[in-house]
PDB file with SEQRES, HELIX, SHEET and CRYST1 records, atoms N, CA, C and O in Angstrom:
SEQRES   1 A   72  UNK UNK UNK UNK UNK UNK UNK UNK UNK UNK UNK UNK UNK          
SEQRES   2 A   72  UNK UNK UNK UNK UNK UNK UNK UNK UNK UNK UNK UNK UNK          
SEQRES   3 A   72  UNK UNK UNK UNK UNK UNK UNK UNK UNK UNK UNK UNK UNK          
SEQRES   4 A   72  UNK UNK UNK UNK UNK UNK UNK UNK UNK UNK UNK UNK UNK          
SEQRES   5 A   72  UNK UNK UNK UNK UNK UNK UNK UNK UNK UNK UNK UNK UNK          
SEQRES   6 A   72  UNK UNK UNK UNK UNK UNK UNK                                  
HELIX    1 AA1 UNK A    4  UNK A   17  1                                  14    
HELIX    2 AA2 UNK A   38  UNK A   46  1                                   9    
SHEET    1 AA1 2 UNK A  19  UNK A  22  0                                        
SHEET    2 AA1 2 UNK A  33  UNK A  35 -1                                        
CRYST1    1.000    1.000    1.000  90.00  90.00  90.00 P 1           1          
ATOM      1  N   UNK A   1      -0.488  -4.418  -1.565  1.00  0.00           N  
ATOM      2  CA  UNK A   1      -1.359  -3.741  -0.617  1.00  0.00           C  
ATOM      3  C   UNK A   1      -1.910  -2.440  -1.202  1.00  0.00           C  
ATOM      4  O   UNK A   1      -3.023  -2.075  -0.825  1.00  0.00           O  
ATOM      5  N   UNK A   2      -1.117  -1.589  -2.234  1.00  0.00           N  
ATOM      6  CA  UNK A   2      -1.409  -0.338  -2.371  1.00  0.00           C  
ATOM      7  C   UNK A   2      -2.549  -0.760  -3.962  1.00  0.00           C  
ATOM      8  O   UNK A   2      -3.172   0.152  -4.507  1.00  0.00           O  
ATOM      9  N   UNK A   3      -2.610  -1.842  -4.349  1.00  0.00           N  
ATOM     10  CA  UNK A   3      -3.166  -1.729  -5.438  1.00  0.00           C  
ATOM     11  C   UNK A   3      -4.480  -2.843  -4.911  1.00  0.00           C  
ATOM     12  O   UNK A   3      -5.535  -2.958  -5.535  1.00  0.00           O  
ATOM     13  N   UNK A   4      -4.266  -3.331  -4.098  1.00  0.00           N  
ATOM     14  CA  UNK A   4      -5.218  -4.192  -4.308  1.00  0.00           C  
ATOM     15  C   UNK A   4      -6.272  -5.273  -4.773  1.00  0.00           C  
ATOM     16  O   UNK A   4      -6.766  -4.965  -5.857  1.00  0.00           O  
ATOM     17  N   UNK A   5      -6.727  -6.402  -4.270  1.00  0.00           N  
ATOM     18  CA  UNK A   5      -7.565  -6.989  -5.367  1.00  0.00           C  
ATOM     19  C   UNK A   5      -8.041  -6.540  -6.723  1.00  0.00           C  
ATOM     20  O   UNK A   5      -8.951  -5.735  -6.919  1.00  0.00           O  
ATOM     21  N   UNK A   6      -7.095  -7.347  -7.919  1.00  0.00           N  
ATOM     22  CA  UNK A   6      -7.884  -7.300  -9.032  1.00  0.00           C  
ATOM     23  C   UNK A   6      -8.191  -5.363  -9.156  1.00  0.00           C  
ATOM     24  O   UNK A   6      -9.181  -5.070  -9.827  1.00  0.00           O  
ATOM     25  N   UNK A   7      -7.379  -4.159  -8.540  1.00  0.00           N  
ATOM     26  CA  UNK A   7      -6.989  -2.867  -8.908  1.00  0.00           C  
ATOM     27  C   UNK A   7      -8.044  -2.446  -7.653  1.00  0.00           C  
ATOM     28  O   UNK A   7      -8.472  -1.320  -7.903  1.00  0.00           O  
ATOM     29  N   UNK A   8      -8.566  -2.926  -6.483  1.00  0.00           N  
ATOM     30  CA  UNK A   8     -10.210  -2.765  -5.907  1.00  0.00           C  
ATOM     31  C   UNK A   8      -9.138  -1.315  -5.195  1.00  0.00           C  
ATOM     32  O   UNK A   8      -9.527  -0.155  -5.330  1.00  0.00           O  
ATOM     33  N   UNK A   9      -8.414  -1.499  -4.800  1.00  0.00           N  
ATOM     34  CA  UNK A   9      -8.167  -0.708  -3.215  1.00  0.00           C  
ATOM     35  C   UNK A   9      -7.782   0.775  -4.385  1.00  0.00           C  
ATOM     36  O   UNK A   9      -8.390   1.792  -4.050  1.00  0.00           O  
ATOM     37  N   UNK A  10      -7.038   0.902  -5.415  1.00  0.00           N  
ATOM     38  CA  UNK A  10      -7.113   1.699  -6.305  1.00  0.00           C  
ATOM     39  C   UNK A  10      -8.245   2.553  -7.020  1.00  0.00           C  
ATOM     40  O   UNK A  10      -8.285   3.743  -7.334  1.00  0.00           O  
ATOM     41  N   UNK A  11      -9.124   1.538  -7.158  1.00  0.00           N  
ATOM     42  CA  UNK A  11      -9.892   2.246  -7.955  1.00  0.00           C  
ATOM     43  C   UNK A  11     -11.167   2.481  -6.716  1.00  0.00           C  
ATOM     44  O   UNK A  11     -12.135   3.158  -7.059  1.00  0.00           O  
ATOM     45  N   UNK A  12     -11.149   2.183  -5.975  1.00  0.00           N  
ATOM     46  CA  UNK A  12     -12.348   3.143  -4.545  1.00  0.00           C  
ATOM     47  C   UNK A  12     -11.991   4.637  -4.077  1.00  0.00           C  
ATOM     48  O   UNK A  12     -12.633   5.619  -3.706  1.00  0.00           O  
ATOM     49  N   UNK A  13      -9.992   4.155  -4.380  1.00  0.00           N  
ATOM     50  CA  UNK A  13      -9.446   6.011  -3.779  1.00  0.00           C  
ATOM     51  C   UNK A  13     -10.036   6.398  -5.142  1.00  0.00           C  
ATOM     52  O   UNK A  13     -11.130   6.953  -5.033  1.00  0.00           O  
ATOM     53  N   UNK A  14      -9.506   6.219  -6.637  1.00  0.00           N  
ATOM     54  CA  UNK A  14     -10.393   7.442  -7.355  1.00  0.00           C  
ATOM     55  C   UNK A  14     -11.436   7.534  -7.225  1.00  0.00           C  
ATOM     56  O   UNK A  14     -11.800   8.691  -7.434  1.00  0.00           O  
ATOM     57  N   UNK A  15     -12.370   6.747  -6.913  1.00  0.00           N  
ATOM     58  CA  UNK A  15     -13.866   6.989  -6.606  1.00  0.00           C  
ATOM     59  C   UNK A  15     -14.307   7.783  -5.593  1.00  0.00           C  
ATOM     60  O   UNK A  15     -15.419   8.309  -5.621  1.00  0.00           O  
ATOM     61  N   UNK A  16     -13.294   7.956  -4.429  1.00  0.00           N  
ATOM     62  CA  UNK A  16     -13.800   8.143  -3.064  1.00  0.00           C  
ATOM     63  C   UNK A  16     -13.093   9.624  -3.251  1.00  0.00           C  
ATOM     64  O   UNK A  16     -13.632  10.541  -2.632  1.00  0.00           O  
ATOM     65  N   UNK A  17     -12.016   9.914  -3.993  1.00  0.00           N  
ATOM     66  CA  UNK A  17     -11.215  11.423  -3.904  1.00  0.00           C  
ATOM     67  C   UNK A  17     -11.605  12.046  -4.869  1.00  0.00           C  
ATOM     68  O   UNK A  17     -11.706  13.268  -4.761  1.00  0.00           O  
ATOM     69  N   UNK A  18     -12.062  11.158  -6.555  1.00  0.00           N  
ATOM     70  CA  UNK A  18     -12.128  11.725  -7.317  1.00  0.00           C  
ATOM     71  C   UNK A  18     -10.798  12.553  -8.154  1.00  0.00           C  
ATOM     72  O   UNK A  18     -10.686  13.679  -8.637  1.00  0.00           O  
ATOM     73  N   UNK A  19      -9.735  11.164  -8.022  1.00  0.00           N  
ATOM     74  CA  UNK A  19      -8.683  11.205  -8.999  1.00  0.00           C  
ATOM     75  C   UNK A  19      -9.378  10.766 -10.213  1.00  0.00           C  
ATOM     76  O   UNK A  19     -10.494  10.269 -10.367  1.00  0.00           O  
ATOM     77  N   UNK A  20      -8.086  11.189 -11.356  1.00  0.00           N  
ATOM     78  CA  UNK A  20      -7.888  10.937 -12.804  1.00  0.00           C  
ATOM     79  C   UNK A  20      -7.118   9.214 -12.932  1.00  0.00           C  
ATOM     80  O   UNK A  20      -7.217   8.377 -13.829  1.00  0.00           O  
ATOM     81  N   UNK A  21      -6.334   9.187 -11.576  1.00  0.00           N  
ATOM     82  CA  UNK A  21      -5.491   7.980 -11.998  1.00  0.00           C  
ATOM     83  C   UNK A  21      -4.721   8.093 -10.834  1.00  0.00           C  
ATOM     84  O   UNK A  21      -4.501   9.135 -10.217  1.00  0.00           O  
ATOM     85  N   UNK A  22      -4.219   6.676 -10.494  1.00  0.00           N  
ATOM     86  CA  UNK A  22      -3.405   6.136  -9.503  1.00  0.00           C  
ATOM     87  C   UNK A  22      -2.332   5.291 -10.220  1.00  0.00           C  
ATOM     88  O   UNK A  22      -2.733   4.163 -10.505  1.00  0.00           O  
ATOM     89  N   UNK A  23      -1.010   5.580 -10.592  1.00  0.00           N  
ATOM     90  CA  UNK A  23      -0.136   4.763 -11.259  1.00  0.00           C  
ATOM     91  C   UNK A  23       0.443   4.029 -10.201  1.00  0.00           C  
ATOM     92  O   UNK A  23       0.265   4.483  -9.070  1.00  0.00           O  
ATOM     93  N   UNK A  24       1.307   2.660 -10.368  1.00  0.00           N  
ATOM     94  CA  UNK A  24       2.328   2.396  -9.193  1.00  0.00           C  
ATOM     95  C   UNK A  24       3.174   1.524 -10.013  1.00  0.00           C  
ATOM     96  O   UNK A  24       2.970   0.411 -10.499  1.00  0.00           O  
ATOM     97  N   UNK A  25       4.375   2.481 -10.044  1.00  0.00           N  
ATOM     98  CA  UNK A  25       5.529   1.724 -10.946  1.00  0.00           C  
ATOM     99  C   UNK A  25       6.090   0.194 -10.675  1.00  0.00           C  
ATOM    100  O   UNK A  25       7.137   0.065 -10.040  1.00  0.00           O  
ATOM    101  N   UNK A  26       5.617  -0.578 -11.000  1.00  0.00           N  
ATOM    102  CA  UNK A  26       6.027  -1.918 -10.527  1.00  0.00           C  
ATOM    103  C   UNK A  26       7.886  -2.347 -10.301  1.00  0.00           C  
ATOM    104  O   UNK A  26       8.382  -3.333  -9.756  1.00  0.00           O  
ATOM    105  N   UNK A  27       8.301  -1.606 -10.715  1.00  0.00           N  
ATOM    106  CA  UNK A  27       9.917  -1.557 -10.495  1.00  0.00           C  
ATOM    107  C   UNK A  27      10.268  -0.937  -9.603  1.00  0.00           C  
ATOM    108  O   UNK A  27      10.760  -1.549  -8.655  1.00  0.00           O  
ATOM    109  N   UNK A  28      10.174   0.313  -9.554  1.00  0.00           N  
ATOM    110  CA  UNK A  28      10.538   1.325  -8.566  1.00  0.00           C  
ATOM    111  C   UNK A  28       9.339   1.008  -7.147  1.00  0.00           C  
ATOM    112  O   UNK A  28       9.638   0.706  -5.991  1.00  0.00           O  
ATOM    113  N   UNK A  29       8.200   1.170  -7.633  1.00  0.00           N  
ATOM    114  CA  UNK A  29       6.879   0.948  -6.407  1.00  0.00           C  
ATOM    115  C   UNK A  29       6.702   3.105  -5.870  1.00  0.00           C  
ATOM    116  O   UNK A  29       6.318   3.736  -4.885  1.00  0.00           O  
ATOM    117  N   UNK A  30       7.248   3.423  -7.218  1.00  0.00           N  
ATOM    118  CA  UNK A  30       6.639   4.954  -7.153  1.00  0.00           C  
ATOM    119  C   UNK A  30       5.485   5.209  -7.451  1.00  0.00           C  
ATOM    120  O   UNK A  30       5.053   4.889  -8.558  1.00  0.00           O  
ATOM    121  N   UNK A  31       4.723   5.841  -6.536  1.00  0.00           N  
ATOM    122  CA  UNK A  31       2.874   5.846  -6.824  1.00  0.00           C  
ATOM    123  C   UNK A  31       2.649   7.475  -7.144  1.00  0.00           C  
ATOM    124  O   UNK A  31       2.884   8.446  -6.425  1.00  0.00           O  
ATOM    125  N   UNK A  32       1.942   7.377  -8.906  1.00  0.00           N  
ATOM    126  CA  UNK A  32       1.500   9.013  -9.058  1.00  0.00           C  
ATOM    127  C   UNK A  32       0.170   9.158  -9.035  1.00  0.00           C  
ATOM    128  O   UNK A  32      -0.642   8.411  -9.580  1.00  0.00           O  
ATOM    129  N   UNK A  33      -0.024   9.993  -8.488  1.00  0.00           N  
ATOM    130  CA  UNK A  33      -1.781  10.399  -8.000  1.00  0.00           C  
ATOM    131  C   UNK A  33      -2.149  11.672  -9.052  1.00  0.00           C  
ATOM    132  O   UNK A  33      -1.511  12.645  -8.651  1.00  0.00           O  
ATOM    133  N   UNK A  34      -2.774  11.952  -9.995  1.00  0.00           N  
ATOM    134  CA  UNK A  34      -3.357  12.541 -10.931  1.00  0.00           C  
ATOM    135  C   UNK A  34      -4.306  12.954 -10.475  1.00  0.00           C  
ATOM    136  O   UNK A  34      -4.786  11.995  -9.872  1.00  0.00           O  
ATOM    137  N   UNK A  35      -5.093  13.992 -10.317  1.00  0.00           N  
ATOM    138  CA  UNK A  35      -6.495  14.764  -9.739  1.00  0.00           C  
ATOM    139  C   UNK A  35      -6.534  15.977  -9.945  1.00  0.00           C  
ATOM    140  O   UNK A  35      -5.475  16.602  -9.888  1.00  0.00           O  
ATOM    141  N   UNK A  36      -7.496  16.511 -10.179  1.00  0.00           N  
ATOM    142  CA  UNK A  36      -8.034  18.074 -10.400  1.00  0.00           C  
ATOM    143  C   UNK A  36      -7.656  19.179  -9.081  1.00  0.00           C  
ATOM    144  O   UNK A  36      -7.667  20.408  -9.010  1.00  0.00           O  
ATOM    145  N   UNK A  37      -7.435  18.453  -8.427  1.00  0.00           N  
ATOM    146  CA  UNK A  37      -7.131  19.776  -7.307  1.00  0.00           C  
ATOM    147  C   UNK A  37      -6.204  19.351  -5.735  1.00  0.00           C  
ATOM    148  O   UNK A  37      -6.357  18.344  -5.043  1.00  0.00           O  
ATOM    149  N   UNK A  38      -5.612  20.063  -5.602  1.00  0.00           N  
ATOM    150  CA  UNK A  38      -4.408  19.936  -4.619  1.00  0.00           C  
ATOM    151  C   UNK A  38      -5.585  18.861  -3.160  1.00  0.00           C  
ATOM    152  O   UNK A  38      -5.078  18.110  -2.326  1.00  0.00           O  
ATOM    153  N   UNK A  39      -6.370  19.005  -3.225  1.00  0.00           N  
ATOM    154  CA  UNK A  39      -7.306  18.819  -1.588  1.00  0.00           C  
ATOM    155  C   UNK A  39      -7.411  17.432  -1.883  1.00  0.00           C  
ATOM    156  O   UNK A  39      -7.192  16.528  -1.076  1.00  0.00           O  
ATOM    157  N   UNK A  40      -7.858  17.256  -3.428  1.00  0.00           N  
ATOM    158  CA  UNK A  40      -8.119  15.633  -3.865  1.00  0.00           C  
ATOM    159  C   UNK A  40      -7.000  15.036  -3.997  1.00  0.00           C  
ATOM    160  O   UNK A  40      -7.237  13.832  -3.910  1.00  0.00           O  
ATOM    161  N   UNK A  41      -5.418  15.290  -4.234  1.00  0.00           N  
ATOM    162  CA  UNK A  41      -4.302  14.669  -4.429  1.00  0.00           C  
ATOM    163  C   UNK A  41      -4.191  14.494  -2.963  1.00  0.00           C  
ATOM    164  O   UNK A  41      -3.836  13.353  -2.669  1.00  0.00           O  
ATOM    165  N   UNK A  42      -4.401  15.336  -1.884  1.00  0.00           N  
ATOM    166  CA  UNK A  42      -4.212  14.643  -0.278  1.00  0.00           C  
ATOM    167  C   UNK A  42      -4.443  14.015  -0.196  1.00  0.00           C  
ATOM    168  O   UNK A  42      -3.765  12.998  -0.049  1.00  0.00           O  
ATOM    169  N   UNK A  43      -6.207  14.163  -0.243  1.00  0.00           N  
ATOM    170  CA  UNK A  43      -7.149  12.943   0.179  1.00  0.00           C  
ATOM    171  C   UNK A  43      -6.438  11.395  -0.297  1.00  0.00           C  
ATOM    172  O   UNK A  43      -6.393  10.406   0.434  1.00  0.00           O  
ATOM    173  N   UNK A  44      -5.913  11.479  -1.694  1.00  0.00           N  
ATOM    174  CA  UNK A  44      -5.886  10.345  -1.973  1.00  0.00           C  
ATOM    175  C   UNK A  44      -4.482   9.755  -1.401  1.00  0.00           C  
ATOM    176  O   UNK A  44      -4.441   8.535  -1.245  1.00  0.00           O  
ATOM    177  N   UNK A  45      -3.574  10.356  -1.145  1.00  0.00           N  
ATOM    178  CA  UNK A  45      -2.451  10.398  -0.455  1.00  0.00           C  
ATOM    179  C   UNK A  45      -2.019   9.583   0.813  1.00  0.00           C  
ATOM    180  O   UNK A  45      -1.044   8.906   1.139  1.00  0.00           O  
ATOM    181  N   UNK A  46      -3.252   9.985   1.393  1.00  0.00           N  
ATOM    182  CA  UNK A  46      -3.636   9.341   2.756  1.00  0.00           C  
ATOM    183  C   UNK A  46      -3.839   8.652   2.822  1.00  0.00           C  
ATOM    184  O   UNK A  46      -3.396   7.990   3.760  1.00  0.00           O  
ATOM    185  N   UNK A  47      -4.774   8.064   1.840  1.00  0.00           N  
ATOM    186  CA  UNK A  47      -5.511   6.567   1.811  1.00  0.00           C  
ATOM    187  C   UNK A  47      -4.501   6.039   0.922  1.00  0.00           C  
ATOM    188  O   UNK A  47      -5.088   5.234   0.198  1.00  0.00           O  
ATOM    189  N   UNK A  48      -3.231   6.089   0.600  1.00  0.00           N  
ATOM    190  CA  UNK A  48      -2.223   5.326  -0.315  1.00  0.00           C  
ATOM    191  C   UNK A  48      -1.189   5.005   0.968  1.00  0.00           C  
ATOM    192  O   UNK A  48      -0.417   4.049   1.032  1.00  0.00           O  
ATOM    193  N   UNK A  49      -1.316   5.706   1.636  1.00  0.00           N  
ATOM    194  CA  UNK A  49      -0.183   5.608   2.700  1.00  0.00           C  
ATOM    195  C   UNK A  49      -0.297   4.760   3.650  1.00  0.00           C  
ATOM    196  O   UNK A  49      -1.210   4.668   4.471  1.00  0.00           O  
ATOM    197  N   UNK A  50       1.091   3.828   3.489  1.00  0.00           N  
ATOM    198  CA  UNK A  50       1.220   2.535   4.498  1.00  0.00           C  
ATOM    199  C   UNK A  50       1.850   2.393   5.444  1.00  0.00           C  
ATOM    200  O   UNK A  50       3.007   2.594   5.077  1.00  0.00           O  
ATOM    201  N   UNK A  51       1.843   2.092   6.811  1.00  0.00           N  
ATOM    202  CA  UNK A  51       2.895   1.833   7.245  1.00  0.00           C  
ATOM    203  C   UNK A  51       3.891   0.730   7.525  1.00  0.00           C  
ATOM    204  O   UNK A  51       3.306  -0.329   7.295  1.00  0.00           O  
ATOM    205  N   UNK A  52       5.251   0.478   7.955  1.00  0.00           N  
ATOM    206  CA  UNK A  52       5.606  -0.349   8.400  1.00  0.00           C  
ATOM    207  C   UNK A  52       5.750  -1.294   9.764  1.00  0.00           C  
ATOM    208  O   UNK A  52       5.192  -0.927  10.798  1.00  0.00           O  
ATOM    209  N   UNK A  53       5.985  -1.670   9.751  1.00  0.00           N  
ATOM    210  CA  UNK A  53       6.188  -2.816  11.411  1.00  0.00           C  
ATOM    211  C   UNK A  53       7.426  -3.470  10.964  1.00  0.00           C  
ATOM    212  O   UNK A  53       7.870  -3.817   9.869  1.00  0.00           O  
ATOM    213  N   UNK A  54       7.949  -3.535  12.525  1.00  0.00           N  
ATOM    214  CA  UNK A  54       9.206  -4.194  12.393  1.00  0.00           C  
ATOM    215  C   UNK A  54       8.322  -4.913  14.037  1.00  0.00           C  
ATOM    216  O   UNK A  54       7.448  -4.696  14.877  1.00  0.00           O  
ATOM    217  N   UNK A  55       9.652  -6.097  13.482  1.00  0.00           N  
ATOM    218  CA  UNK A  55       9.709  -6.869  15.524  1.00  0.00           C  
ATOM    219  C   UNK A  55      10.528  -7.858  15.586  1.00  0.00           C  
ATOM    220  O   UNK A  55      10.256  -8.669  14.701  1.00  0.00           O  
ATOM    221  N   UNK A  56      11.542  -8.221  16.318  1.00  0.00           N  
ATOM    222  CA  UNK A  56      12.171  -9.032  16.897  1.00  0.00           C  
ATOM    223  C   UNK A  56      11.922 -10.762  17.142  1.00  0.00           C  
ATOM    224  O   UNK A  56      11.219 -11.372  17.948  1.00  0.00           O  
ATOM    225  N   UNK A  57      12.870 -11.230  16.022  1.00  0.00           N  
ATOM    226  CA  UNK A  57      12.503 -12.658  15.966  1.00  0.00           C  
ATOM    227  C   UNK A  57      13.461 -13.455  16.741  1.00  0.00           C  
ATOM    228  O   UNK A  57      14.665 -13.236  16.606  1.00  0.00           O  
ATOM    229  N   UNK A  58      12.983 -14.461  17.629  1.00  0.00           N  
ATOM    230  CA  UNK A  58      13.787 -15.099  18.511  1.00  0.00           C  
ATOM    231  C   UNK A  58      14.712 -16.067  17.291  1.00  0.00           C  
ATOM    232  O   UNK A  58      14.382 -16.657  16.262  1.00  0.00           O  
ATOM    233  N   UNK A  59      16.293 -15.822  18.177  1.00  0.00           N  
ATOM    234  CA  UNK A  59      17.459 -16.313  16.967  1.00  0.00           C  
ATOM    235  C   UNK A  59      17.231 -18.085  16.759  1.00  0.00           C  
ATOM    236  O   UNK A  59      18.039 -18.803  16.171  1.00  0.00           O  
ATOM    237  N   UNK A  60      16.596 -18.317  17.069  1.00  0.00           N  
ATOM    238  CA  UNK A  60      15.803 -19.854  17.546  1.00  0.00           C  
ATOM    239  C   UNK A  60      15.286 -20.321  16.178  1.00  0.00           C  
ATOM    240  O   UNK A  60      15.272 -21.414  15.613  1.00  0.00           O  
ATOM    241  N   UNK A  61      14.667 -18.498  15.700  1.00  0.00           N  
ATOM    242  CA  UNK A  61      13.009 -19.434  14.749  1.00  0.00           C  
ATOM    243  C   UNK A  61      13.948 -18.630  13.407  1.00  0.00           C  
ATOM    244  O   UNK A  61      14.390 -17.493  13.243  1.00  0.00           O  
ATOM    245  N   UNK A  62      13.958 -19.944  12.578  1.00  0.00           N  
ATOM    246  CA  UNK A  62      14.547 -19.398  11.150  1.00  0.00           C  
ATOM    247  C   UNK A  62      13.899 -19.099  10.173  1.00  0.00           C  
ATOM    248  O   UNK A  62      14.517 -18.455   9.325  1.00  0.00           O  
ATOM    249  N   UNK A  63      12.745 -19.356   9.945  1.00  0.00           N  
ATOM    250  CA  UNK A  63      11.954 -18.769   9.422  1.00  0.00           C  
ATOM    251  C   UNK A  63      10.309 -17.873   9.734  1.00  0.00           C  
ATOM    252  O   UNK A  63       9.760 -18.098  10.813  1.00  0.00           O  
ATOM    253  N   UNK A  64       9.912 -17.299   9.145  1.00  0.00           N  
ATOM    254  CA  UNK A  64       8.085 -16.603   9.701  1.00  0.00           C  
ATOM    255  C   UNK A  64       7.472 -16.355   8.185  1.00  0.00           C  
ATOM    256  O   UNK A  64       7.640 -15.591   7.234  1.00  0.00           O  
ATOM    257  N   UNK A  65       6.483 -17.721   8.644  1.00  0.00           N  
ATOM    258  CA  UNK A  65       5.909 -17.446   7.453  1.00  0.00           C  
ATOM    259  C   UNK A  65       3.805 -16.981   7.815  1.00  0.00           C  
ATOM    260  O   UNK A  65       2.968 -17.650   8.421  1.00  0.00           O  
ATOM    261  N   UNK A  66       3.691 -15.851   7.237  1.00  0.00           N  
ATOM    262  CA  UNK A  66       2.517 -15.512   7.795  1.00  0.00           C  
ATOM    263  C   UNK A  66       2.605 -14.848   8.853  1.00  0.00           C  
ATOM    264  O   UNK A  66       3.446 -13.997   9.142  1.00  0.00           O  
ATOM    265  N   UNK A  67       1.215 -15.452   9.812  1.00  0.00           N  
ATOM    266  CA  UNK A  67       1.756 -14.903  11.633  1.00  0.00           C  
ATOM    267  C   UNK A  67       1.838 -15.989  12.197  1.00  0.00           C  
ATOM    268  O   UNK A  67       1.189 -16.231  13.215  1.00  0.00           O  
ATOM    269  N   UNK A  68       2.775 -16.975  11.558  1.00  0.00           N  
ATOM    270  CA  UNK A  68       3.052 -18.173  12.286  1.00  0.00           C  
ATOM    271  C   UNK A  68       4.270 -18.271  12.269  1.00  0.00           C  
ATOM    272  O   UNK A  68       4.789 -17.857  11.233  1.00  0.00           O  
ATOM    273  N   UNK A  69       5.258 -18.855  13.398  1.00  0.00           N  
ATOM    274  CA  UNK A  69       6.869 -18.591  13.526  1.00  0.00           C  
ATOM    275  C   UNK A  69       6.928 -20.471  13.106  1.00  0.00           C  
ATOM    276  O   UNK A  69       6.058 -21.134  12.541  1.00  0.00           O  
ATOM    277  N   UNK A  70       7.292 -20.591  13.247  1.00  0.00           N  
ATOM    278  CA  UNK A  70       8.490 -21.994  12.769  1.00  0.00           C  
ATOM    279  C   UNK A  70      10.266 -22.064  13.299  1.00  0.00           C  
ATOM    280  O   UNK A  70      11.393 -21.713  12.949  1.00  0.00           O  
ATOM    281  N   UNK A  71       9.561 -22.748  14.328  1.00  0.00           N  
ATOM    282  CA  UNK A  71      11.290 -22.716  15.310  1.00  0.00           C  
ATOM    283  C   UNK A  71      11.717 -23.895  14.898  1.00  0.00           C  
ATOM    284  O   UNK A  71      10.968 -24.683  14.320  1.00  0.00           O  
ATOM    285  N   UNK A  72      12.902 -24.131  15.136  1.00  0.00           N  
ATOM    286  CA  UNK A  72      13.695 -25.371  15.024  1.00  0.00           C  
ATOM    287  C   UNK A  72      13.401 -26.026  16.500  1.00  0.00           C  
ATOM    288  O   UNK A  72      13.905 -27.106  16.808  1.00  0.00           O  
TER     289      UNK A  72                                                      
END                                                                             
């Protein structure tokens, strides 16, 4: 999600903040934002930032694949 198609969602934040570079450690999944000035490391910050969702699966359905459940 944070890198996007083929680097797309990456390389629009340097375009759009005007970073040097967006790293994302594929092991760890630590992301370094490189830029000329504290306002442009936000900017890009923001637009790197994901959130999560959680939700409650009925003890029924053993697997979810997608947004489709699969009950027994």
């Amino acid at each position: 999600m944070v890198i996007g198609k083929k680097g797309a969602r990456i390389k629009e934040i340097e375009k759009s903040t005007g970073m040097k570079s967006v790293n994302v450690d594929g092991k760890t999944g630590k992301i370094t934002v490189v830029g000329p000035d504290y306002q442009s490391v936000l900017r890009a910050r923001e637009q790197l930032e994901l959130f999560e969702e959680s939700f409650d699966l009925d003890p029924a359905c053993g697997e979810f694949l997608g947004k489709r459940r699969y009950c027994k």
